[in-house]
N, C-alpha and C positions, 0 to 999 in steps of 0.2 A: 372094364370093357371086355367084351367077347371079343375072340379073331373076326365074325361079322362085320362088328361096331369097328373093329380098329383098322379094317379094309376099306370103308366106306369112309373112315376118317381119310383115309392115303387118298380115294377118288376126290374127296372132298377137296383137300389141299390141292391137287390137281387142276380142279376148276376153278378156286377161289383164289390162284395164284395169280392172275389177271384183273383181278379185278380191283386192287387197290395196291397204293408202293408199303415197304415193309416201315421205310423213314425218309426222312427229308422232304418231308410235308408239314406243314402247322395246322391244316386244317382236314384234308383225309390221308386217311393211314389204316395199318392193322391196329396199331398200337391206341392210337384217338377212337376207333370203332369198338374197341375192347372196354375201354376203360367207360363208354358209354354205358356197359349194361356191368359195369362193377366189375369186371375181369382183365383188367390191365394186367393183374399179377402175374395171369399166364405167360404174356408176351415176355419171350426171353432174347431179342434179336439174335443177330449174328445171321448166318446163312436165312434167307427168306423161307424157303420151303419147308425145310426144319422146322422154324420157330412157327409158321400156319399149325403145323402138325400138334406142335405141342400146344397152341392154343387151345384148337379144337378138340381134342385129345383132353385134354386136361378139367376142359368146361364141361367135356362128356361124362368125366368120368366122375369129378366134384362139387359140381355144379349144372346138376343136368337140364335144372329147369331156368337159366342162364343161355340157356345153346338157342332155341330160336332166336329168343331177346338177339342176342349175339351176332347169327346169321343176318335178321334183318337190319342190323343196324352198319352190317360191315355193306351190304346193297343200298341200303340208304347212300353213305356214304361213295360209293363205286356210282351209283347214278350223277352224284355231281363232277368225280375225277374225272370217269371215261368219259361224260360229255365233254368236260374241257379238253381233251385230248382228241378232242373231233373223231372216236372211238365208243359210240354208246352202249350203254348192256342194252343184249340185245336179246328178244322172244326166245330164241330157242336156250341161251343160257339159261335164263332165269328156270325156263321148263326142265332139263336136265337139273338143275341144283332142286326142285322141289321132287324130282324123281330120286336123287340120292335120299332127302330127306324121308322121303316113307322110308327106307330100308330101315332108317333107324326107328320109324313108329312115331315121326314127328311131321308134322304139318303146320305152314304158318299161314291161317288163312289169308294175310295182304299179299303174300307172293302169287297165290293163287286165283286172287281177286280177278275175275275177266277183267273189268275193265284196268284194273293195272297192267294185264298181260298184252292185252288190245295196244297201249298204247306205247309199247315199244316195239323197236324197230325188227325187221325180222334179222335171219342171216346179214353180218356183213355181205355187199355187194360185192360180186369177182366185179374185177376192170381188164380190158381185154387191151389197156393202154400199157405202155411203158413205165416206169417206175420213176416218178418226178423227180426223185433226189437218191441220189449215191450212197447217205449219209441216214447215219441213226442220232437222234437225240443223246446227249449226256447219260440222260435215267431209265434209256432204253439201253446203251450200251454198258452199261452198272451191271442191270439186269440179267443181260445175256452174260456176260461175264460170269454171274454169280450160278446160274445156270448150269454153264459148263462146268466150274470148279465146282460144286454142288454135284453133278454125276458121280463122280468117286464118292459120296457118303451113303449110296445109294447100294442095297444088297445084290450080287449078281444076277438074279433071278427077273429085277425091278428095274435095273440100270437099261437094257435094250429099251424098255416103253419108256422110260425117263428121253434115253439119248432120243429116241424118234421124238419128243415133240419140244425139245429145246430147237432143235432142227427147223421143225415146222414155227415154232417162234422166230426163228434167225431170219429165214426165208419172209414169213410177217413185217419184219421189221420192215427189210427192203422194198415193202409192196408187191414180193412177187406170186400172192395168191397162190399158198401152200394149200396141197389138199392132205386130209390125212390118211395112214395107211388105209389100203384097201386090197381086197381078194377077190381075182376072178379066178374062171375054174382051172384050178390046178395050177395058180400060181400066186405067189402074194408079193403086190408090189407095195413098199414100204413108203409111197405119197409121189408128190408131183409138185410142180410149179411152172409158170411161167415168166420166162424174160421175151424181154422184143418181141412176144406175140408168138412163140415158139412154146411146145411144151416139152417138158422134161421130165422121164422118169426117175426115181429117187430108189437106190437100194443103200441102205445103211448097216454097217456092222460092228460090232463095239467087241472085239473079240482078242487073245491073248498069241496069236500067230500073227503070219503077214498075208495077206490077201494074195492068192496065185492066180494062174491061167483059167482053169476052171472055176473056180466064181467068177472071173471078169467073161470070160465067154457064155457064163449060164445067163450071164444079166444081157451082155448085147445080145442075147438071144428073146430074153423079151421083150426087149425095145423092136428087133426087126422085126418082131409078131407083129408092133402096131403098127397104124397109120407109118407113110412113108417120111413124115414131117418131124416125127416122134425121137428125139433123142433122149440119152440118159445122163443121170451125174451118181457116179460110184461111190462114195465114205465109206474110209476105213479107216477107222480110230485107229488102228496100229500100224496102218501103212501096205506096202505094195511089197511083193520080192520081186526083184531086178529081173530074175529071170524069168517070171510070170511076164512080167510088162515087156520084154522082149519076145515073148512068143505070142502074147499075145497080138502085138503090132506084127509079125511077121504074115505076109501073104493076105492082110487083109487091112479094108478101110476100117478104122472106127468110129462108132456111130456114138460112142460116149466117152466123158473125159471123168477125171477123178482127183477124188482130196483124202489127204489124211487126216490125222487128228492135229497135227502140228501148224498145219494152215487153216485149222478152225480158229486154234489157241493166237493164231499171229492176225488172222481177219478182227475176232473178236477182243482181246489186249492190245493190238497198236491201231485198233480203230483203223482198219482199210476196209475200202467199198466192198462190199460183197458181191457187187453189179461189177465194178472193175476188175476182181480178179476170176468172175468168171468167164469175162469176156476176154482175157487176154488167155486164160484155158485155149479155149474155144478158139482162139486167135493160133495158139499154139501148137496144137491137135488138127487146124485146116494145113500147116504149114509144114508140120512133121510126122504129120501121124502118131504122136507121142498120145496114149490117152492122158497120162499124167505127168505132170511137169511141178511140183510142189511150189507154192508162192515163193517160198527164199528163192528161188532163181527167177521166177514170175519178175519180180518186183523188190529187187535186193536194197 
């Protein structure tokens, strides 16, 4: 494969990371979708994202005429999972995954079929409700797990777009209608979500210092741009320095609260609500002005 072909693979794994579990299925899977068109052998398990990589990867580079066959039979299969998941593939997927595949000079006429494109659903709908349940699934909180621990094998160049959309997954799970990043003029805000009807902006940093005053004051600087209603949540995979978060709290209200990486890892491995400890943030931050308060003291 060309650097072209082996980028499009990475988009590709990207997309089709959702669309089917990697095991612990008997009836859809990567590994059952693979072996469908002769290429089981690819499938190496262990981390999910990896092993998509090397599927595709591999049927690319040794079996090239094996890769549609492949793609439509891993959709086949994802149209019956994500329906049972009350989670359908949905129009704009399927159109983005047949946009990757030109890159590679491939086309599968049934994905492109109107009327098969006609009769799925468009966009997930946003819900402008609260979030039903506190709680993620067993095979959703696997996932997210593997996710995070999965960022590390990720090159530093790849890891910031990796971490932003494990993020935008987390926030998924919750139901809190994650958007993804986006850019207005002369500023890029790293996504959004909504709790209780509120919205939130999202600035994320996956970086090898501690997060000071000046990125937390660049960011409530964006939030007070917006709407009056508009708050924010700061991540910082490597955490806050003390004396940033004390100057920052000094002589002013905060309009956003913040997490590290270690209250990702303690959310995500002991299975706490993501709705619960932002809400006791947010509890924490009306009471003290504290922007950040790390869950081990949250909820010890």
């Amino acid at each position: 494969m060309n650097l072209a072909e082996e980028q499009c693979v990475e988009d590709l794994a990207d997309l089709l990371y959702n669309f089917l579990p990697g095991s612990g299925n008997s009836r859809t899977a990567f590994p059952l979708a693979a072996a469908k068109v002769q290429c089981e052998d690819f499938w190496v398990g262990g981390s999910k994202r990896p092993a998509i990589v090397q599927l595709l990867s591999s049927t690319l580079d040794q079996r090239r005429h094996k890769f549609s066959p492949l793609v439509l039979s891993i959709v086949r299969q994802s149209m019956t999972w994500r329906r049972g998941k009350g989670e359908p593939l949905t129009r704009a997927e399927v159109s983005e995954l047949n946009v990757l595949l030109l890159r590679l000079s491939l086309k599968v006429p049934e994905l492109n079929d109107p009327a098969f494109l006609e009769s799925l659903p468009g966009d997930l709908p946003e819900s402008d409700e609260s979030p039903k349940t506190a709680t993620v699934s067993d095979e959703q909180a696997k996932m997210l797990s593997d996710r995070l621990i999965g960022l590390f094998e990720h090159a530093p160049q790849r890891r910031g777009y990796e971490y932003e959309r494990f993020l935008t997954e987390l926030f998924a799970a919750y139901g809190l209608t994650p958007r993804s990043p986006f850019k207005l003029t002369g500023e890029q805000i790293d996504g959004s979500f909504k709790l209780h009807g509120e919205t939130y902006l999202i600035e994320a940093k996956w970086q090898a210092g501690l997060t000071g005053q000046a990125e937390l004051l660049t960011f409530s600087g964006k939030v007070s741009g917006k709407a009056t209603w508009t708050r924010g949540l700061f991540i910082s995979n490597s955490g806050f320095s003390e004396d940033g978060l004390k100057a920052f709290k000094t002589g002013r209200r905060t309009n956003i609260i913040c997490a590290d990486g270690l209250d990702l890892h303690q959310i995500v491995h002991n299975r706490l609500s993501l709705i619960d400890v932002l809400d006791e943030k947010l509890r924490r931050a009306a009471e003290t002005n504290q922007a950040f308060v790390p869950v081990r003291d949250l909820l010890p």
